[in-house]
N, CA, C and O atoms as a MOPAC input file, in Angstrom:
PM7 MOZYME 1SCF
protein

 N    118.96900 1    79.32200 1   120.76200 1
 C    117.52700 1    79.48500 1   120.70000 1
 C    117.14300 1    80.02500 1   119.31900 1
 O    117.36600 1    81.21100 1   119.07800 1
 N    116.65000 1    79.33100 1   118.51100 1
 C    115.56700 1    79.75400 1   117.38600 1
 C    114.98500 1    80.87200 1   117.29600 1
 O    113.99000 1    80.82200 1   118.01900 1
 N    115.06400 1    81.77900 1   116.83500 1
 C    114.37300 1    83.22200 1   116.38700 1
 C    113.02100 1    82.66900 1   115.93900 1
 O    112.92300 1    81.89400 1   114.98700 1
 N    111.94600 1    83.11100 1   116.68800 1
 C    110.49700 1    83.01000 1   116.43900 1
 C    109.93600 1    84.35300 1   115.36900 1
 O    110.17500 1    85.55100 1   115.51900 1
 N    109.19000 1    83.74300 1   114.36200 1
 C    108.73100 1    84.93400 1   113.61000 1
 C    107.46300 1    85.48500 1   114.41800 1
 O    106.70200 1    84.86900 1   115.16400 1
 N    107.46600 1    86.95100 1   114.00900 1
 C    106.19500 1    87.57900 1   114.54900 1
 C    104.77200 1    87.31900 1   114.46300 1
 O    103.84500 1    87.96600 1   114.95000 1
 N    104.75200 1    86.13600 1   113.67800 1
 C    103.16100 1    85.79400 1   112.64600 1
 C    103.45100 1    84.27000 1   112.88600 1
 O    104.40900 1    83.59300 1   112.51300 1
 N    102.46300 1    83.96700 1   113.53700 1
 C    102.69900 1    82.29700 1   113.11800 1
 C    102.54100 1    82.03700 1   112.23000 1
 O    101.89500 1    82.83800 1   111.55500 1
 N    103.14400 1    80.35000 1   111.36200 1
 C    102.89600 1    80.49300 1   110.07500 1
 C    101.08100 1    79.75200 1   109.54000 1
 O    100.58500 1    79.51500 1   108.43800 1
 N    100.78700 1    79.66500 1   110.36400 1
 C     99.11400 1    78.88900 1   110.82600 1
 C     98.18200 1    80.14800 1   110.18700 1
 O     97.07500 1    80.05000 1   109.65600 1
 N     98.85700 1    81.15700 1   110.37500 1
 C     98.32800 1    82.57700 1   110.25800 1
 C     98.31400 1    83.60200 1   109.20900 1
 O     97.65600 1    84.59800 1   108.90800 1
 N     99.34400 1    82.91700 1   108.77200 1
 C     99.82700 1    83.82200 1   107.11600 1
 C     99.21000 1    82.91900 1   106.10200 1
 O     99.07400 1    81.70100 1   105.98600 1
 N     98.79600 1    84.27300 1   105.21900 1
 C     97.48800 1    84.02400 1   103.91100 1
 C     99.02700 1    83.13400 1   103.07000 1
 O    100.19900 1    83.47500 1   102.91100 1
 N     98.14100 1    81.76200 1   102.66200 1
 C     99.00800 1    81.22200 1   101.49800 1
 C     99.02400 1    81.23300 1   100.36600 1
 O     99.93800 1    80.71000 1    99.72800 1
 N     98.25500 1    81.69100 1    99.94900 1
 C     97.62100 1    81.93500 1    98.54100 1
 C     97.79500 1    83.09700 1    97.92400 1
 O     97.61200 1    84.03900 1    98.69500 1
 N     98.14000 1    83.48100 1    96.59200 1
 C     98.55400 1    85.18200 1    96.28500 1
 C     96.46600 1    85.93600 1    96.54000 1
 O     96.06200 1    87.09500 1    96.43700 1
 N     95.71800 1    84.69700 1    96.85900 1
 C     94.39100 1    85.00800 1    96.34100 1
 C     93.98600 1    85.62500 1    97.62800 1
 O     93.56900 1    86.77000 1    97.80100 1
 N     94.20200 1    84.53800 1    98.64500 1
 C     94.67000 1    85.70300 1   100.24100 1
 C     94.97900 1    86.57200 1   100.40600 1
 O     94.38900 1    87.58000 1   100.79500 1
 N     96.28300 1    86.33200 1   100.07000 1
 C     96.37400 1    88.24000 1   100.35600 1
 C     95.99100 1    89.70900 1    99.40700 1
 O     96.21100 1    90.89200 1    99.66400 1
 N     95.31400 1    89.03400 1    98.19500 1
 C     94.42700 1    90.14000 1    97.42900 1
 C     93.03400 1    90.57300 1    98.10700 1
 O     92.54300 1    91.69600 1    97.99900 1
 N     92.46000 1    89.46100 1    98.85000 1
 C     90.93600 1    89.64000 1    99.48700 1
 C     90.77500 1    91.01500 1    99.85500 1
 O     90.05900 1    91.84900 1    99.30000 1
 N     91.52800 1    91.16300 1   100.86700 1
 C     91.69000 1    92.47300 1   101.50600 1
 C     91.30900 1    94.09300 1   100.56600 1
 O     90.42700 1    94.93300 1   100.74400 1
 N     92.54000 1    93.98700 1    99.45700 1
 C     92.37300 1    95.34600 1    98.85100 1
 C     91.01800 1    94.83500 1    97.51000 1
 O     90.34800 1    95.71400 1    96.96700 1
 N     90.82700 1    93.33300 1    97.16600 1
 C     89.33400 1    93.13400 1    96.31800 1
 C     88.06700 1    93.86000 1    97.07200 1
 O     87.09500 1    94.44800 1    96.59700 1
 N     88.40000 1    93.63000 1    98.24600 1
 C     86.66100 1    93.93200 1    99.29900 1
 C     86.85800 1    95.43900 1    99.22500 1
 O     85.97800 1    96.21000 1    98.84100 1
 N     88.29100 1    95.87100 1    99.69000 1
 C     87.90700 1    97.43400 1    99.76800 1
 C     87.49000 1    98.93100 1    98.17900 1
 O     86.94200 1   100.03200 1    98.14300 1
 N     88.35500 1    97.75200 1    96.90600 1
 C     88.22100 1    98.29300 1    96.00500 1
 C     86.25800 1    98.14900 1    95.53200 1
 O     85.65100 1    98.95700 1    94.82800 1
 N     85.68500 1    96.91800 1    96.17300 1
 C     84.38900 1    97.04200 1    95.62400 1
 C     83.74400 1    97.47400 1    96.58100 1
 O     82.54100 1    97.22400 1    96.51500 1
 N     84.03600 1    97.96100 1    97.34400 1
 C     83.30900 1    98.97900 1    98.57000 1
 C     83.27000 1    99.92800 1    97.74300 1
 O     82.16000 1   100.15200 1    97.26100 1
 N     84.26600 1   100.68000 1    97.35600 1
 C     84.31700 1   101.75500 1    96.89400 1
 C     83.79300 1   102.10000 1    95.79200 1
 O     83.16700 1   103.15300 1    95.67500 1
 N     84.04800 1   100.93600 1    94.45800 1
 C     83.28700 1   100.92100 1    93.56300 1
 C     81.71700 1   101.10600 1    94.02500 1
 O     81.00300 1   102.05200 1    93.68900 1
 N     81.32500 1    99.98900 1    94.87500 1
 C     80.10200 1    99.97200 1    95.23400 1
 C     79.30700 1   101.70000 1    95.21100 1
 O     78.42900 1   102.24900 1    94.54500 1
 N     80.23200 1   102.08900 1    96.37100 1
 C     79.79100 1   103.55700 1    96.61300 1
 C     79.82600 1   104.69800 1    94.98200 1
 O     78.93800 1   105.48500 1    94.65300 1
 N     80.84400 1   104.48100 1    94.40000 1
 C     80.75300 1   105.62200 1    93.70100 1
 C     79.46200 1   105.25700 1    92.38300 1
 O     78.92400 1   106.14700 1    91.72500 1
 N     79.15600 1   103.71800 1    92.22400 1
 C     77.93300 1   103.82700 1    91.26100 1
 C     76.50600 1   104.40200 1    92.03400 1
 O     75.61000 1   104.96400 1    91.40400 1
 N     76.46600 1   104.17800 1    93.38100 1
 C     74.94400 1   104.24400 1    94.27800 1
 C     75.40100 1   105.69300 1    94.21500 1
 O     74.40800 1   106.41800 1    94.16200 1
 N     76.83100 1   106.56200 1    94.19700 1
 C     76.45300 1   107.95000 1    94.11000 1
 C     76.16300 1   108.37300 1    93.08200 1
 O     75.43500 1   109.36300 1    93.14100 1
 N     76.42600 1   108.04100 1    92.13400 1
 C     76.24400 1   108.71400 1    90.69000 1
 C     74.22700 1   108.24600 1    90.19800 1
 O     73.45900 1   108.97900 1    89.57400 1
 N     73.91600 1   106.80000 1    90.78200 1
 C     72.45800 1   107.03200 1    90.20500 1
 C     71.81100 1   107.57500 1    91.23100 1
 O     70.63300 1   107.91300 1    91.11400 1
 N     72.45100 1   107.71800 1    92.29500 1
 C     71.66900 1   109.09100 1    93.14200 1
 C     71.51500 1   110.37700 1    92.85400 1
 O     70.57000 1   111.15600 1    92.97200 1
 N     72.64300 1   110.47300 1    92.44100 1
 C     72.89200 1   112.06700 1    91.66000 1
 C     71.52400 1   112.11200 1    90.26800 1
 O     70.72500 1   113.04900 1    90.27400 1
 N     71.46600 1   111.40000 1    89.56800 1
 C     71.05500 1   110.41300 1    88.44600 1
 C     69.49600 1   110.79500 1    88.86300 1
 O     68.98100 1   111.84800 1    88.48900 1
 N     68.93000 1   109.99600 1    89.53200 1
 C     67.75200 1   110.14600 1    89.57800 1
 C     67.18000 1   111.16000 1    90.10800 1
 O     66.17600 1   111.45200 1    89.45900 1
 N     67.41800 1   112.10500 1    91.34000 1
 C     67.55300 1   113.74800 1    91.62400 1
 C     67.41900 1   114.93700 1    90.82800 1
 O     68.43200 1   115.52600 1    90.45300 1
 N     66.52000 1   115.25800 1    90.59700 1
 C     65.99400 1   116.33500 1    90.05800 1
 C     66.75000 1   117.76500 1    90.40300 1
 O     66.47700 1   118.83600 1    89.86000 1
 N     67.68900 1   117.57400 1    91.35300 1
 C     68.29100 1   118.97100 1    91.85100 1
 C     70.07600 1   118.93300 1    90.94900 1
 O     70.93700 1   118.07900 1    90.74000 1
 N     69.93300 1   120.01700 1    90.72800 1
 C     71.23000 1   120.36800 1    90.44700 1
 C     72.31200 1   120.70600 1    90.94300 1
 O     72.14300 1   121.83300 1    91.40700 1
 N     73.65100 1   120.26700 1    91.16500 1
 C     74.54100 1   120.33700 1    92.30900 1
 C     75.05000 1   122.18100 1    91.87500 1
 O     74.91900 1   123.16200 1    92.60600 1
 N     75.40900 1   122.14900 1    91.00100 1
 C     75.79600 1   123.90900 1    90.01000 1
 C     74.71000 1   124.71300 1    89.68900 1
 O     74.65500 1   124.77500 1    88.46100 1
 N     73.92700 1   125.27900 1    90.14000 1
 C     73.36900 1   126.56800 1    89.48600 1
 C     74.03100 1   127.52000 1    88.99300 1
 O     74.98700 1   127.88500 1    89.67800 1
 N     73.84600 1   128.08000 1    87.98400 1
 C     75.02900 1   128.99600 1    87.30700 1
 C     74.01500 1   130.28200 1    87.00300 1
 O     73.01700 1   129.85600 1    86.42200 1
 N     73.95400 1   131.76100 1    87.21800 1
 C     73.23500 1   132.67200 1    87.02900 1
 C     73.25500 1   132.84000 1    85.13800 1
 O     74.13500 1   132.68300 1    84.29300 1
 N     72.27200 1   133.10500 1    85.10300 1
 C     72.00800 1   133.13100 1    83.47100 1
 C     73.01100 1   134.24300 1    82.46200 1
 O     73.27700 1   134.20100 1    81.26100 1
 N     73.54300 1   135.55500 1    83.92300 1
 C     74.42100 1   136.53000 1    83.06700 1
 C     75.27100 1   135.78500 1    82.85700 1
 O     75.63100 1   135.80800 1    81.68100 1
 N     75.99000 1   134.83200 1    83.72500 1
 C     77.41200 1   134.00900 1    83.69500 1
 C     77.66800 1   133.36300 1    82.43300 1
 O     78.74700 1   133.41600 1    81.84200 1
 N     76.24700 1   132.51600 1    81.89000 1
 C     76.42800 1   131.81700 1    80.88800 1
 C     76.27200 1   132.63200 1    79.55000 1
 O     76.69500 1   132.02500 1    78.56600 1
 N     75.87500 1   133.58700 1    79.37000 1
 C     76.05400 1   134.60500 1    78.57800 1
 C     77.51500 1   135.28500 1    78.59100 1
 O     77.76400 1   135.81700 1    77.50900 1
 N     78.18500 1   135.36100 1    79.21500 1
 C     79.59200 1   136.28200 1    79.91600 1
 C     80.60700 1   136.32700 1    78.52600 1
 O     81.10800 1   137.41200 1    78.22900 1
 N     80.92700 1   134.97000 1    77.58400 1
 C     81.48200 1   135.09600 1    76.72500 1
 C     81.48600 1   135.54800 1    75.55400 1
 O     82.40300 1   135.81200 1    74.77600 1
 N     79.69000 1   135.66000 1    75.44600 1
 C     78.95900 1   135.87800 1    74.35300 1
 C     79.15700 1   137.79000 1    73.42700 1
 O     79.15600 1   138.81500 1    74.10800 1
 N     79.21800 1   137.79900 1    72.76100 1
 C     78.73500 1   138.96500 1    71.84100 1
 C     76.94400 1   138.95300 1    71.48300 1
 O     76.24600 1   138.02500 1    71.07400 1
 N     76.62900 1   140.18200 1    71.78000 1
 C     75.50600 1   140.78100 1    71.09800 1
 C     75.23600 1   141.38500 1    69.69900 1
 O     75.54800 1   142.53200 1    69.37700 1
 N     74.62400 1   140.48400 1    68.90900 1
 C     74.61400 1   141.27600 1    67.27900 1
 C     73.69100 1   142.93200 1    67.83000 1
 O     74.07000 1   144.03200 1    67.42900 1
 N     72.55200 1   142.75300 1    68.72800 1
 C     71.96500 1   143.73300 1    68.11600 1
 C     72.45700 1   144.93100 1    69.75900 1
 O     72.86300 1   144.64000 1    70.88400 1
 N     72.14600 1   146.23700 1    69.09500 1
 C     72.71400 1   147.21400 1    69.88100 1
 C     72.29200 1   147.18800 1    71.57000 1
 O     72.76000 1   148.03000 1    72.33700 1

């Protein structure tokens, strides 16, 4: 008796272009997402970091007394 493969072969991508589809769609999903986050961020008037004003001073020297 013939050993049957697990995949018919009716079923398996023939093309190297087939079996890229898969990780193409998910890489431009993702792309997709990270540009719609960034001009979201982008057009938002809010700031994700507020930083207290002593903080940004913290490294600084004072000339006067």
């Amino acid at each position: 008796m013939p050993m049957q493969s697990v995949r018919p072969e009716s079923d398996a991508p023939h093309s190297p272009a087939d079996r890229l589809k898969p990780m193409l769609y998910a890489s431009a999903l993702v792309l997709g997402g990270a540009v719609a986050t960034y001009a979201w961020l982008e057009a938002s008037d809010t700031d994700l970091i507020v930083l207290p004003e002593e903080s940004l001073n913290a490294g600084t020297r004072s000339l006067t007394p």
